[in-house]
BATIFI-907910 format. One record per residue (C-alpha): x negated, y, z. Coordinates in pm, 1 decimal, padded with zeros to 6 digits, always signed. Layout:
N
<east->X | north->Y | up->Z>
...
END
This chain:
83
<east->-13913.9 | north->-05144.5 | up->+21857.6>
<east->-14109.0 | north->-04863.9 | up->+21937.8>
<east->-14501.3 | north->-04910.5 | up->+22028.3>
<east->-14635.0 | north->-04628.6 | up->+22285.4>
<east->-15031.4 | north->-04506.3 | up->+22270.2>
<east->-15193.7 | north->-04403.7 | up->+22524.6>
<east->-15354.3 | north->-04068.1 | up->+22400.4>
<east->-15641.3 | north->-03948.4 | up->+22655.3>
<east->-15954.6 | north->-04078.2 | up->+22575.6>
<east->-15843.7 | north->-04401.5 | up->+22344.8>
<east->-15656.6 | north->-04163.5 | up->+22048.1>
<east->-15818.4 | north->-03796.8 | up->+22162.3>
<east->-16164.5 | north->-03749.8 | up->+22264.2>
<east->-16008.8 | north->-03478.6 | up->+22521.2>
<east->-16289.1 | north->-03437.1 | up->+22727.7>
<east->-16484.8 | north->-03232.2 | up->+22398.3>
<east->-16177.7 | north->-03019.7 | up->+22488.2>
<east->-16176.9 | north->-03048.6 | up->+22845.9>
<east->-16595.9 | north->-02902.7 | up->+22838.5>
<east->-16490.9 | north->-02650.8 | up->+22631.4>
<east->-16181.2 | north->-02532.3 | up->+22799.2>
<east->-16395.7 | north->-02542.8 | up->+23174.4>
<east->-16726.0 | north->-02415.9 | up->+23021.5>
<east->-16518.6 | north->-02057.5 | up->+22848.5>
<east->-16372.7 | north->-02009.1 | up->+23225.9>
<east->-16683.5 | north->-02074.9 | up->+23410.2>
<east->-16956.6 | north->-01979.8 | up->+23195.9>
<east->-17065.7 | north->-02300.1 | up->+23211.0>
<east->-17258.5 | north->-02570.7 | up->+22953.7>
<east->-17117.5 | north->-02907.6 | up->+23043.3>
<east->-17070.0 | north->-03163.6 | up->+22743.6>
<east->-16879.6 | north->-03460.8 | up->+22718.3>
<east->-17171.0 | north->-03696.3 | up->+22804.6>
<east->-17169.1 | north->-03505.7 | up->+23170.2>
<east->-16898.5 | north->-03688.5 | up->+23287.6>
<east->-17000.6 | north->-04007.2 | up->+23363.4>
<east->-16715.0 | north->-04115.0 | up->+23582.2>
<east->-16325.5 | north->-04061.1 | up->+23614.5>
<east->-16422.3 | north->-03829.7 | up->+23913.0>
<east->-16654.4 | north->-03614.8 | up->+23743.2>
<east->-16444.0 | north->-03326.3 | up->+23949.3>
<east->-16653.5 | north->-03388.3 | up->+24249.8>
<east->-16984.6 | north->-03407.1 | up->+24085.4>
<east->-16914.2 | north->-03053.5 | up->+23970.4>
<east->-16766.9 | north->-02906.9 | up->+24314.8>
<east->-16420.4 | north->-02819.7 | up->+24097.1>
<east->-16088.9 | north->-02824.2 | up->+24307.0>
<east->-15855.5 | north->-03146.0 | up->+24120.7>
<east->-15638.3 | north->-02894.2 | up->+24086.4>
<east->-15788.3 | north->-02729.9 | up->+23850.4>
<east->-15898.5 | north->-03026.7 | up->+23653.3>
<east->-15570.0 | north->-03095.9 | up->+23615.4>
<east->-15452.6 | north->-02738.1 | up->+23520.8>
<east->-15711.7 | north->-02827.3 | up->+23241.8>
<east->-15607.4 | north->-03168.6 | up->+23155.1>
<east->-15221.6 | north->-03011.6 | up->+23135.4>
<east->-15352.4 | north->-02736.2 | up->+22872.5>
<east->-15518.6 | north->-03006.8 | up->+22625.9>
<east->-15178.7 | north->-03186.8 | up->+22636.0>
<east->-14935.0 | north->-02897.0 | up->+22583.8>
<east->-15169.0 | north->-02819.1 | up->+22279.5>
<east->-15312.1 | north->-03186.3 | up->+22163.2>
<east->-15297.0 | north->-03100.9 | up->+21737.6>
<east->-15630.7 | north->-02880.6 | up->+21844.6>
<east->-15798.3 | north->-03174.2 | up->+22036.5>
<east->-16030.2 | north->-03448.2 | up->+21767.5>
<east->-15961.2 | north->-03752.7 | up->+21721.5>
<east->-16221.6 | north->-04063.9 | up->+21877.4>
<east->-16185.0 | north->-04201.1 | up->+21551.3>
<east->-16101.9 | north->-04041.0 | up->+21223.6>
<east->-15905.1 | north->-04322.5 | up->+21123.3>
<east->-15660.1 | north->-04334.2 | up->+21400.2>
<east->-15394.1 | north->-04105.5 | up->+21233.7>
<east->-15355.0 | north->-04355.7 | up->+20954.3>
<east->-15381.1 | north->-04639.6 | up->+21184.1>
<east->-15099.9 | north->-04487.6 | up->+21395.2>
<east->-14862.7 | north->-04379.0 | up->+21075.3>
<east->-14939.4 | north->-04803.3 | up->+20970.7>
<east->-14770.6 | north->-04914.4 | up->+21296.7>
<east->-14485.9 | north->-04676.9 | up->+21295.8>
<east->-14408.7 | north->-04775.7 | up->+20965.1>
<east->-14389.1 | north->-05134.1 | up->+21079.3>
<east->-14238.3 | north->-05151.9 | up->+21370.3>
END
């Protein structure tokens, strides 16, 4: 069997990442607690495009984007070891 995790925002807090990777090209200061809905895009007049450019970047490097809960490495290794 093989068990699948979804990895944006239930195993990687990617929108730390997401701020920081949009604040360094904008000279911006958003933080995570800005986006305060899945279309945050619009609230800061940023082309989807873009936000997905962004989104594509965390992925392609995810070992450099935290964890929502410390635990959830071990937690993961537990199920894969089970199933």
């Amino acid at each position: 069997m093989r068990v699948a995790c979804d990895i944006d925002g239930v195993l990687l807090d990617t929108m730390i990442t997401f701020c920081e990777l949009f604040n360094k090209k904008h000279g911006t200061s958003y933080q995570k607690s800005d986006v305060t809905n899945w279309e945050f895009f619009l609230d800061w007049n940023i082309p989807e495009d873009e936000i997905w450019d962004i989104f594509y970047q965390i992925y392609e490097d995810s070992m450099s984007t935290p964890f929502l809960d410390d635990s959830a490495p071990e937690i993961i290794k537990n199920l894969n070891s089970k199933h």
